[in-house]
Legacy VTK file of the C-alpha trace (Angstrom):
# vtk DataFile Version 3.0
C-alpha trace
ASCII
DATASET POLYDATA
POINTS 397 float
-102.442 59.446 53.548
-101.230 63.133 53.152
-98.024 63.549 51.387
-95.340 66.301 52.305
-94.636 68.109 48.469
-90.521 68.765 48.205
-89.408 72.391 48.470
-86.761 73.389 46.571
-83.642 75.440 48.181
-80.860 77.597 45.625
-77.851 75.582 46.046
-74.231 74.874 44.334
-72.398 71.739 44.137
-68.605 72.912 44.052
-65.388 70.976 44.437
-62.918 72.315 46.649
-59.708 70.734 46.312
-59.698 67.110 46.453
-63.531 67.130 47.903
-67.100 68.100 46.727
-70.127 69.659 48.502
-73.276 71.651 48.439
-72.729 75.223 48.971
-75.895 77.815 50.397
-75.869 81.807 51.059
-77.609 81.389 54.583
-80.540 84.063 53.417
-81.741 81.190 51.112
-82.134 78.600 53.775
-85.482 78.248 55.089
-85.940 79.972 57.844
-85.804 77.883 60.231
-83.372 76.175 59.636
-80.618 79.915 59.608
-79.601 79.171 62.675
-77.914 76.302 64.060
-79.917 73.604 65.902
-82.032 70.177 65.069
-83.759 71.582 62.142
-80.604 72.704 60.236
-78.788 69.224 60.539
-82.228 67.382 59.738
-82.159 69.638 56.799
-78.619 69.175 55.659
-79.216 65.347 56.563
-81.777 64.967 54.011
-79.884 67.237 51.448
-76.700 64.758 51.384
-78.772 61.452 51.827
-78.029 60.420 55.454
-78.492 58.866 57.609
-77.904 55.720 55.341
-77.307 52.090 56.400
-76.599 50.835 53.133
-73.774 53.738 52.975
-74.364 55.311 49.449
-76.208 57.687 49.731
-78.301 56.966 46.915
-81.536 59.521 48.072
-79.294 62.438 48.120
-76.114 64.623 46.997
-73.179 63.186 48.892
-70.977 60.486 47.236
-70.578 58.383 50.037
-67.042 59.058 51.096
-65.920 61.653 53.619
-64.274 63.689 51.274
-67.894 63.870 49.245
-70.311 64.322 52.367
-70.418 68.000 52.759
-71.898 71.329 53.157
-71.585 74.232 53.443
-73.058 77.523 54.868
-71.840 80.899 54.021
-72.850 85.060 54.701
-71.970 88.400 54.390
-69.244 88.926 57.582
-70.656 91.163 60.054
-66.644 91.332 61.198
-64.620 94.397 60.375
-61.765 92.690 57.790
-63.891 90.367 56.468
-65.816 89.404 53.694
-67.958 86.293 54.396
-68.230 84.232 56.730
-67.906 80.244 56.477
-70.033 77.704 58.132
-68.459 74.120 57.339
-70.664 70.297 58.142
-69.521 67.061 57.856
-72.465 65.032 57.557
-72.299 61.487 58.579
-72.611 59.158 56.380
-74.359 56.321 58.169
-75.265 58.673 61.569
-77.962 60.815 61.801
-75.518 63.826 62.748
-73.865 67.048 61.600
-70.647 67.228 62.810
-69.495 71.373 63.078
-65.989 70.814 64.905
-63.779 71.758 62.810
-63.031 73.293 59.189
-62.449 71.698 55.578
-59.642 72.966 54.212
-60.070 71.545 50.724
-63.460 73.501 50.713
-61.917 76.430 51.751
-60.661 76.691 47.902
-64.384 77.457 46.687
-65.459 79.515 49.440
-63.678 82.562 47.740
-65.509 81.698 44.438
-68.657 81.048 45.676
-68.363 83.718 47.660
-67.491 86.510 44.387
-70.176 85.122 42.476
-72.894 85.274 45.003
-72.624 88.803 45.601
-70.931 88.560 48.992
-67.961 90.088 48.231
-67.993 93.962 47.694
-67.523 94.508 44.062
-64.757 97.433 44.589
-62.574 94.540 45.997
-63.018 92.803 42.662
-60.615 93.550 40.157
-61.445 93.137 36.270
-58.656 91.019 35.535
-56.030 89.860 38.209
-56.552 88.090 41.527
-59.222 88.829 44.218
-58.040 88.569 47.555
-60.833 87.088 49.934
-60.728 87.545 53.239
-62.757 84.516 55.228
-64.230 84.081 58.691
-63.925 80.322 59.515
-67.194 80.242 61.660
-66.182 76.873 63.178
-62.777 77.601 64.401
-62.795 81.062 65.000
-59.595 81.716 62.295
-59.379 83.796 59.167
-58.382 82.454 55.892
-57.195 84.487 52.838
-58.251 83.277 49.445
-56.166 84.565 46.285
-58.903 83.512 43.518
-58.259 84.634 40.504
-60.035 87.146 37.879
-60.439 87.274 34.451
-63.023 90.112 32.528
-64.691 90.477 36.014
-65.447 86.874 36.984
-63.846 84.292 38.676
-61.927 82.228 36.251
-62.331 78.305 36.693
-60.127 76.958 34.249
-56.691 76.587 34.059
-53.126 74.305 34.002
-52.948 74.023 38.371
-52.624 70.136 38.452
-53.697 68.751 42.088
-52.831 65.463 42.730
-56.188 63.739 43.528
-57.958 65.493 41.255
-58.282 64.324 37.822
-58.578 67.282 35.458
-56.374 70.831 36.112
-57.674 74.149 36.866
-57.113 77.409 37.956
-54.716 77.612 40.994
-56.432 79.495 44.165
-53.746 80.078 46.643
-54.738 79.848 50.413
-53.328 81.651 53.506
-54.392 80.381 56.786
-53.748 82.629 59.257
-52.965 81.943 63.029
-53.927 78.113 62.342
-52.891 77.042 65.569
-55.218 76.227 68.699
-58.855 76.691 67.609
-60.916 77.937 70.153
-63.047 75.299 71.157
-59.899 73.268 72.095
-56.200 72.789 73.332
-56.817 75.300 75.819
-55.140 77.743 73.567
-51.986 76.061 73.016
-50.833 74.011 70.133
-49.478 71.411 71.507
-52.344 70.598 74.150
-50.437 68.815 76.412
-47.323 70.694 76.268
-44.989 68.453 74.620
-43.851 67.818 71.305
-43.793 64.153 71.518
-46.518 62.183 74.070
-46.385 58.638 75.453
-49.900 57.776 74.083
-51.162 55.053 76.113
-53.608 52.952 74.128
-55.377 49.946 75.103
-55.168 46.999 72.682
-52.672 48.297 70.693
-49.809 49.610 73.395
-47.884 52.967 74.166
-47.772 54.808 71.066
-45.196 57.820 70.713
-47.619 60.903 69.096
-47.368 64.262 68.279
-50.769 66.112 69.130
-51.207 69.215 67.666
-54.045 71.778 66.955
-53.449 73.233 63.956
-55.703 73.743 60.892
-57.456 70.773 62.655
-56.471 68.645 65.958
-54.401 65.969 64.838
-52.965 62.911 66.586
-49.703 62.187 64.357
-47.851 58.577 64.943
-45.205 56.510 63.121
-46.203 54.294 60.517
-43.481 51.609 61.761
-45.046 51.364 65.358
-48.786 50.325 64.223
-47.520 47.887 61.372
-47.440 49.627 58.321
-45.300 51.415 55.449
-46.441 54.348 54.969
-47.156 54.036 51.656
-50.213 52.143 51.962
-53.462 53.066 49.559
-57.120 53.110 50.436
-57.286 49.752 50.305
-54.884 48.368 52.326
-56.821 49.880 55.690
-60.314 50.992 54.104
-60.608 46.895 53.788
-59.131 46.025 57.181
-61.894 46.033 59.920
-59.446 45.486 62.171
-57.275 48.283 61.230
-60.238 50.895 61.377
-60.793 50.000 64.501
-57.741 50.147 65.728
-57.218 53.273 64.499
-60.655 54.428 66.201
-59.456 53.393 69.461
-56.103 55.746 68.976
-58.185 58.790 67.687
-60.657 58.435 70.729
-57.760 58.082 73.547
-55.872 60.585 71.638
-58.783 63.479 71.502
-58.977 62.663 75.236
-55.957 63.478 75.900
-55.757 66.355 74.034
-58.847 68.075 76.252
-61.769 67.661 72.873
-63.731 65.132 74.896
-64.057 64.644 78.464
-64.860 60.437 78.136
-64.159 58.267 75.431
-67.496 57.532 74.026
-67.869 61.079 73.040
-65.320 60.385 70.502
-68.416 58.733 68.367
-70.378 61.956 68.487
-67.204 63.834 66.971
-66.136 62.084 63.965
-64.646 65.023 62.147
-61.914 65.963 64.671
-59.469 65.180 65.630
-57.708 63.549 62.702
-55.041 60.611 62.744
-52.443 60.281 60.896
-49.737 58.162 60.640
-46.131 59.152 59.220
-43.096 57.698 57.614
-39.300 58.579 55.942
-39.614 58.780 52.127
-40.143 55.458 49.883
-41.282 54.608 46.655
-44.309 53.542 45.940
-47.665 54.156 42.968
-49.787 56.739 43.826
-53.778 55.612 43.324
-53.703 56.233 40.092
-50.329 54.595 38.767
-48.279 57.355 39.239
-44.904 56.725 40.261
-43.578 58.627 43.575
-39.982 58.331 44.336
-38.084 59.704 46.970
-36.107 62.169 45.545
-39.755 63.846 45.211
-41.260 63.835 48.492
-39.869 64.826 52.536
-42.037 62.376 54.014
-45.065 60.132 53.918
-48.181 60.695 55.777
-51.338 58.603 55.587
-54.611 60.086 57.311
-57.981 59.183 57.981
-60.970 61.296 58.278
-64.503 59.922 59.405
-63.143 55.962 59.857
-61.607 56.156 56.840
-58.226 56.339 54.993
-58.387 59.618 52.776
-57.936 59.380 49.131
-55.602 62.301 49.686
-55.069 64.593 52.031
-57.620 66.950 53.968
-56.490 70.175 53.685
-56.594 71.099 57.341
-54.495 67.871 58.355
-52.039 69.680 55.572
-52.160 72.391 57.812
-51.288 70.294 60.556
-48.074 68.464 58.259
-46.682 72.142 57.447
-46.680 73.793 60.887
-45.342 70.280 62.944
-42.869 70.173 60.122
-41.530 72.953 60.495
-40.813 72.067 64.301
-37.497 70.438 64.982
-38.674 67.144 67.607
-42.034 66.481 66.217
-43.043 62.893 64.634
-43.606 64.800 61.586
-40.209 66.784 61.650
-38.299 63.401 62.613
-39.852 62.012 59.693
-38.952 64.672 57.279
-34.887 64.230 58.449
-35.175 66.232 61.455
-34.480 69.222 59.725
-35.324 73.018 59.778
-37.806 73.828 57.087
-40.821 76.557 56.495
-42.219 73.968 53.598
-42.537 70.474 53.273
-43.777 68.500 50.188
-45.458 64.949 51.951
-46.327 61.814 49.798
-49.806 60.984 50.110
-52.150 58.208 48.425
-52.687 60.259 45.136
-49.832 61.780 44.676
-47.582 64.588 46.444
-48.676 67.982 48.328
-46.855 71.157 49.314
-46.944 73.449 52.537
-45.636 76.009 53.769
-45.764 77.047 57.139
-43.615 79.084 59.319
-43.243 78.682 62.977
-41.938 80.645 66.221
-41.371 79.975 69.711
-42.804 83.132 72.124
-42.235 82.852 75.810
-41.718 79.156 75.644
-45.149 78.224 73.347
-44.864 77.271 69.777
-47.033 79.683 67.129
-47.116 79.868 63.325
-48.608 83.117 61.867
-49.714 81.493 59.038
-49.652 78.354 56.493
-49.989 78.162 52.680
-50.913 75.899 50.230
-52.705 76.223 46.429
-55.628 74.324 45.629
-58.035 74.280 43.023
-62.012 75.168 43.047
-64.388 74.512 40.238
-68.915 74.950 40.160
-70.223 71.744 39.067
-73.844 72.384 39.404
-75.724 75.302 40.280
-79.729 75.843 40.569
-81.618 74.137 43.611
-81.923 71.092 45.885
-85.192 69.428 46.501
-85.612 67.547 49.936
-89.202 66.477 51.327
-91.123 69.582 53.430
-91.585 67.569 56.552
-87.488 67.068 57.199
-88.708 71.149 58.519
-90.840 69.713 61.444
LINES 1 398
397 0 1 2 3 4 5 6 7 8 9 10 11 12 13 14 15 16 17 18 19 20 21 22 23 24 25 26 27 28 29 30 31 32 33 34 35 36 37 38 39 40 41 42 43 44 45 46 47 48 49 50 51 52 53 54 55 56 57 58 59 60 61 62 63 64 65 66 67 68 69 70 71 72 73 74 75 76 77 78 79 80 81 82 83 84 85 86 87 88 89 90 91 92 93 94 95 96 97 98 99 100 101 102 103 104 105 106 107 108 109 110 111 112 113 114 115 116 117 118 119 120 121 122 123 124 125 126 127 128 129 130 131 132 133 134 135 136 137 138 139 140 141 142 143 144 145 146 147 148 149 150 151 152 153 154 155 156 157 158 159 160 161 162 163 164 165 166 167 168 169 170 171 172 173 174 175 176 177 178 179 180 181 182 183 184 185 186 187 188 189 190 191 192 193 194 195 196 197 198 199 200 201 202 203 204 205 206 207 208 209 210 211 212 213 214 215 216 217 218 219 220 221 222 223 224 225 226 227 228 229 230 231 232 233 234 235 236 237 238 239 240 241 242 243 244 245 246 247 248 249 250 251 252 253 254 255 256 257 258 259 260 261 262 263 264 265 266 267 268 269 270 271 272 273 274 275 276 277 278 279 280 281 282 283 284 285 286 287 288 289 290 291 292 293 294 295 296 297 298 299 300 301 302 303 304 305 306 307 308 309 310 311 312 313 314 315 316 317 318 319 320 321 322 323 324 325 326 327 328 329 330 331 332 333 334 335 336 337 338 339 340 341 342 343 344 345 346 347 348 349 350 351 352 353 354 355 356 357 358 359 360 361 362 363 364 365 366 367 368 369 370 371 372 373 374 375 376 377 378 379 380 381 382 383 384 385 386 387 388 389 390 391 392 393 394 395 396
C-alpha cells in the first residue's frame, strides 16, 4: 500500500480577540491550493481537523468550538490604500465545508500583527516606537478595516495591561476601525436594513411571529428579544449549548431570517452557510455572573445580548455581531436601541457571557437610508505558535 508523506506549510497560530486560528501569507500555500476552490477548503479542512463526527477535532489545529475553528489567508493588497489583504474561513466543525461569507472580527485584531511581522506591511509605515496604523482589505466583504497595533523598538509589541473579557490573561490593546460596516456586498442589496424596516414581523414556523431587527452590518444579523423566545438574557453557554431543542429552534429563526433578508434564496441553503447570518437575542440590563464568576451589575452594562455563531451560543461575543450591537444601537427604533432605553447613543457597552464589551459606532440617515461611516472597538492579538503545519500530501488531489 503506498503511503502519501505529510508536507509541511509555514503557518501561525494567533489569537485574535476572544478566538484563535491558523494564519498563512498566501505565497506559502501550495500552489494549488492560492486560489479559492475544492483544493483550498480540502486543504484548510485537513489543517483544522474536519470534517469530524466525534466533534474535537483531535487530528488537527482547531479546538472544537466556533470561536477556535479558523483560518486565515492573507497578501500584499494590490489596492491603492491598502496594505494587505484578508481572506477569513470558518471551517466546519463536523461538515466537510469552508464557509467564506462573512468576516471575523475578533481575528481582525491579529491581522495587523501578522501582517507587520510578515513583511507585508511597507516598513516606512512602521514607526520605531508608537502605533502602526494598518490599513486592511476584508477580502470577504469587500470593507476596509484600520488596525492601530502598536510598536515598541521596531516590532509589534504583544504584551501589555488591555484586559478583554473572555480572554484570560491581558495584553496589548489594538484598536480597530471598521469602516463603512454596513451592507456587505454579497448581500442586503446594498442597504442595511435589507428589508427596509427597522423592526420586521418575522414569521417563524414552530416557534411564532417574532419581532426582529435585521441588519447587515459587520456581519448580517437577525436581532430578537430575549423575553419573546423564553429566556433572560443573561443565560451562559450552558443554558442553550445543552438544549437540543433550543439550538434548533434557534436554527429555524436564523434560516427564515437569512431568507428574508435576500442571503439565501430557499431555506435549506441556510445549512451550507453556517457563518452568516448571526442571531442574537437581546435584553434590558440585569445582574447576573459572567462565565467565569465575575459579577455584572447593571449599573455596568446598556443591555444584554446573547449570540450564536455556527449552532452555538458564543462564549463571548464575535466581533462582527459587535459591529452589528454598535451601529443598531445607535439607531433610535431598533430591538437593540429599545433594549438599551431607547436612547440616542454613538457607544454602547452590552453584557455578554464573559463579561462586558464596548462599541462605538456612529450612524446617519442620507436620503431616507440609514449609514454608519465607521465602528470601533479595542481588542487584543497575541502569536502563540509560529513554524509550520503538517497535513497528509494527498488532501492536494
Amino acid at each position: 500500500m503506498a503511503h502519501s508523506p505529510q508536507i509541511k506549510i509555514p503557518a501561525t497560530y494567533m489569537r485574535g480577540g476572544t478566538s484563535k486560528g491558523v494564519f498563512f501569507s498566501l505565497q506559502d500555500l501550495p500552489e494549488a491550493a492560492r486560489v479559492p476552490g475544492a483544493v483550498r477548503d480540502a486543504l484548510l479542512l485537513r489543517v483544522i481537523g474536519s470534517p469530524d463526527p466525534y466533534e474535537k477535532q483531535i487530528d488537527g489545529m482547531g479546538g472544537a468550538t466556533s470561536s477556535t475553528s479558523k483560518t486565515v489567508i492573507l497578501s500584499k493588497s494590490t489596492r491603492a490604500d491598502h496594505d494587505v489583504d484578508y481572506l477569513f474561513g470558518q471551517v466546519s466543525i463536523d461538515k466537510p465545508f469552508v464557509d467564506w461569507s462573512g468576516n471575523c472580527g475578533n481575528l481582525s485584531a491579529a491581522v495587523g500583527s501578522f501582517a507587520i511581522g510578515s513583511g507585508l506591511v511597507d516598513a516606512a509605515r512602521i514607526p520605531h516606537n508608537g502605533v502602526a496604523v494598518v490599513r486592511i482589505w476584508q477580502a470577504n466583504i469587500g470593507k476596509t478595516i484600520i488596525a492601530h497595533v502598536p510598536i515598541t523598538d521596531g516590532a509589534v509589541q504583544e504584551t501589555g495591561d488591555f484586559e478583554l473579557d473572555g480572554v484570560t490573561f491581558p495584553a496589548a490593546e489594538v484598536q480597530l476601525e471598521f469602516m463603512d460596516p454596513a451592507a456587505d456586498e454579497e448581500g442586503g442589496g446594498g442597504s442595511m436594513f435589507p428589508t427596509g424596516n427597522l423592526v420586521d414581523d418575522l414569521e417563524v414556523p414552530g416557534v411564532g411571529t417574532l419581532k426582529a431587527t435585521l441588519i447587515n452590518a459587520g456581519i448580517p444579523t437577525i436581532f430578537i428579544n430575549a423575553r419573546d423566545v423564553g429566556y433572560t438574557g443573561t443565560e451562559l453557554q450552558g443554558a442553550i449549548n445543552g438544549d437540543p431543542k433550543a439550538l434548533a429552534m434557534f436554527e429555524t429563526i436564523r434560516a427564515h431570517g437569512a431568507l428574508r433578508m435576500g442571503l439565501i434564496k430557499h431555506l435549506d441553503e441556510a445549512a451550507q452557510r453556517q457563518h452568516t447570518p448571526k442571531v442574537a437575542f437581546v435584553a434590558p440590563p440585569a445582574d447576573y455572573l459572567s462565565s467565569s464568576g465575575k459579577a455584572v451589575v447593571v449599573k455596568d452594562v446598556d443591555l444584554l445580548v446573547r449570540a450564536l455563531s455556527m449552532g452555538k451560543l458564543h462564549h463571548a461575543m464575535m466581533g462582527t455581531a459587535a459591529v452589528a450591537i454598535g451601529t443598531a444601537a445607535a439607531i433610535s427604533g431598533t430591538l437593540v436601541n429599545l433594549a438599551a432605553g431607547g436612547t440616542e447613543r454613538n457607544a454602547v457597552r452590552f453584557g455578554h457571557p464573559s463579561g462586558t464589551l464596548r462599541v462605538g459606532a456612529e450612524a446617519s440617515q442620507v436620503n431616507g437610508e440609514w449609514t454608519v461611516n465607521k465602528a470601533i472597538m479595542s481588542r487584543s492579538a497575541r502569536v502563540l505558535m509560529e513554524g509550520y503545519v503538517r497535513v497528509p500530501g494527498d488532501v492536494l488531489g
